[in-house]
Steps between C-alpha positions, in 0.01 A plus 500: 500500500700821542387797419097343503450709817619874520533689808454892485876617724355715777609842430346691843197548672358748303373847562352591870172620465476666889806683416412896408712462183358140402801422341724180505712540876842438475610162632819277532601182414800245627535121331720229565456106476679480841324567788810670725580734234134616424493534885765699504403755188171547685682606850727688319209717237168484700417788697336521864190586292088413503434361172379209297737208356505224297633162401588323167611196418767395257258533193438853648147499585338644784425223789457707776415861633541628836509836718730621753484806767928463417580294187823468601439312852224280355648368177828416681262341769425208166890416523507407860293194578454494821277810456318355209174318432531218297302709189762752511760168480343404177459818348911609578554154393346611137607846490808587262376877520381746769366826367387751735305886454453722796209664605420840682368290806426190645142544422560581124716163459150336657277629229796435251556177582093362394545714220767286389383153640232579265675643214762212508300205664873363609449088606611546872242793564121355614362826659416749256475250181227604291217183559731354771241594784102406397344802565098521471180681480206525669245622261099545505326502130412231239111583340248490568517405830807638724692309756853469612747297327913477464692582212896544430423661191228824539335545163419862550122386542438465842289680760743555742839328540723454868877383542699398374535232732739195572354100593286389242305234727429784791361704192286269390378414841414873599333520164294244565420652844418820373225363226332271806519818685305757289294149348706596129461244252821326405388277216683462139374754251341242293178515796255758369368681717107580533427796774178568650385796324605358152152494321477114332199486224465158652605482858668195589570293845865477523759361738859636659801359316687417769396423914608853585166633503369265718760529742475863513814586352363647144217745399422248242491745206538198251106397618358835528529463880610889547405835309823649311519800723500270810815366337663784429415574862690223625805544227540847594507405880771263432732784314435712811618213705854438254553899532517473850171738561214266600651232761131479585450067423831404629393676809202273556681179365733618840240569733289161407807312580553697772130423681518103367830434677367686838195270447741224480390379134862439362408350173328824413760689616775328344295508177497886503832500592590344169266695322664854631851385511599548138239862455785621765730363363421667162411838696842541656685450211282727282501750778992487540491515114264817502668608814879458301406691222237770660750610751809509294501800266689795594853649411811313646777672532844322502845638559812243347814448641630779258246758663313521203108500565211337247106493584361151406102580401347210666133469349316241624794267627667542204817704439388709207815730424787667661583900503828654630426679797412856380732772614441779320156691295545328214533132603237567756236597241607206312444258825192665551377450178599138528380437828091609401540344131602170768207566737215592297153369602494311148795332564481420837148372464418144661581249299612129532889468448586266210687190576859637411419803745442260804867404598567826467229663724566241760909569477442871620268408750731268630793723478279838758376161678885402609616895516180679660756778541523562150138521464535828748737646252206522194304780411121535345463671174364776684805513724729542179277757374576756824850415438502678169260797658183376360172466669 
């Protein structure tokens, strides 16, 4: 059976796309079968450095990817194990190579370290794998009658889309809520639907598909029970409501269980309760996503250990490129030039991050979430712009 199964030899990570030059960053390797010695070549090579590393095994693929604010102190810290997890046991246990590349800062090795989980997809790595973590849509479309539904793949077709989101079954519970809320339909596309002001040669008595209707949860447009601009009323209330600009319904739903539980009618209250519980729900994460990518663009300026500076264009959450820190005319008409290509209203115009954009978006807003202080250090577009004497 040798030889049925071939394994491409890793031969690096591969070019750095955040780095101003793009190209492939130098990076250094040490092997041994023994564990002591391969201990010893890292003490003795790897610098007190931020940067990214990795781990192969004896067949020299890639089974693991890490970063470190000092390589040095962290990849030693898989040799001593008392100050190990019992992952990092395994993965040493495996390794017959470390290879390690340094970064300009610890933030760089963060963005470069998803970059590669997702380049590489290494078998000890779960965050950052490409389809490891079910992301999904909220959408409203589907002719001819609108409603809200959930999707994990977008078609391109739909009237609106929200998320992405994480927990399939509070998805599809909030959808659910929203469709009883603004009385959308949420039958199968086979139902036809028959609105009010369709003209029928030969009008006809019909009947709801489903008990919605008659429990007041659906217009009924399937049994001509609503005009199509009342509809559209309704669907377009809903969008308002996943934007975040019409809280309007959910504000009654609160104040009706509000007055039933000072009248003492718990049933009722605990039934709106359950009814409003997952619209919140689907409201406050709608609103932190919105919230991580709205308030993160701007310029971040980071100085390295080697007092070298680079801007990281952060559009939208996401770390778009890095500059050098301008220091004279030329490189500053460069950055500016850069930095409103990066920023244009066409480019920064709001749309709904794709699926391999979300673990990024939420890694910077978790990395000005655990160092507000950084955040402090960031300038606006505008802010760069007086910096090179422009108005």
């Amino acid at each position: 059976m040798n030889g049925l199964f071939t394994y491409a030899a890793f031969n690096g990570f591969g070019p750095d796309r955040l780095r101003p030059d793009g190209d492939d960053p130098p990076s250094e390797w040490v092997s041994d079968s023994k564990r002591s010695t391969l201990r010893a070549r890292v003490r003795q090579l790897c610098p007190r450095w931020p940067g990214v590393y990795g781990m192969l095994d004896s067949r020299d693929r890639l089974i693991y990817v890490g970063k470190a604010k000092l390589l040095r102190n962290r990849l030693l810290s898989y040799f001593r194990r008392g100050s190990r997890d019992e992952k990092a046991g395994r993965i040493i246990a495996r390794a017959r190579t470390v290879i390690w590349e340094q970064a300009p800062s610890e933030f760089h090795a963060l963005i470069r370290e998803l970059e590669l989980i997702r380049r590489w997809q290494p078998g000890y790595n779960v965050i950052g794998i490409p389809g490891f973590q079910r992301y999904i849509y909220v959408a409203i479309g589907r002719q001819s009658a609108p409603y809200a539904f959930f999707t994990r793949q977008p078609t391109g077709k739909e009237l609106a889309l929200f998320g992405p989101l994480k927990g399939a079954v509070r998805v599809r519970d909030a959808v659910r809520r929203v469709n009883d809320l603004f009385k959308l339909r949420d039958c199968t596309q086979r139902q036809t639907m028959q609105f009010a002001d369709q003209g029928e040669l030969f009008p006809i008595l019909r009947t709801a598909g489903c008990l919605r209707h008659d429990l007041g949860t659906c217009l009924g447009p399937c049994a001509a029970f609503t005009t199509r601009s009342n509809y559209g009323r309704h669907v377009r209330q809903a969008r308002q409501f996943l934007e975040g600009r019409d809280l309007t319904s959910v504000k009654r739903l609160e104040a009706e269980m509000t007055a039933a539980a000072e009248k003492m009618q718990f049933e009722k209250a605990a039934a709106l309760r359950d009814k409003l519980a997952p619209l919140l729900w689907l409201r406050d994460r709608l609103d932190w996503l919105d919230r991580a990518r709205l308030t993160h663009s701007f310029i971040y300026p980071v100085t390295g250990p080697d007092g070298n500076a680079l801007w990281y264009l952060i559009r939208r959450g996401r770390v778009i490129r890095s500059l050098p820190a301008p220091g004279d005319e030329s490189s500053r008409q460069t950055a500016s030039s850069i930095i409103e290509q990066t920023y244009d209203r066409r480019a920064t115009a709001a749309d709904v991050p794709a699926l391999d954009q979300v673990d990024h978006i939420l890694l910077v807003s978790a990395w000005f979430r655990k160092f507000p202080i950084e955040r402090e250090a960031t300038m606006t577009p505008t802010e760069a712009a007086r910096r090179f004497g422009k108005n």
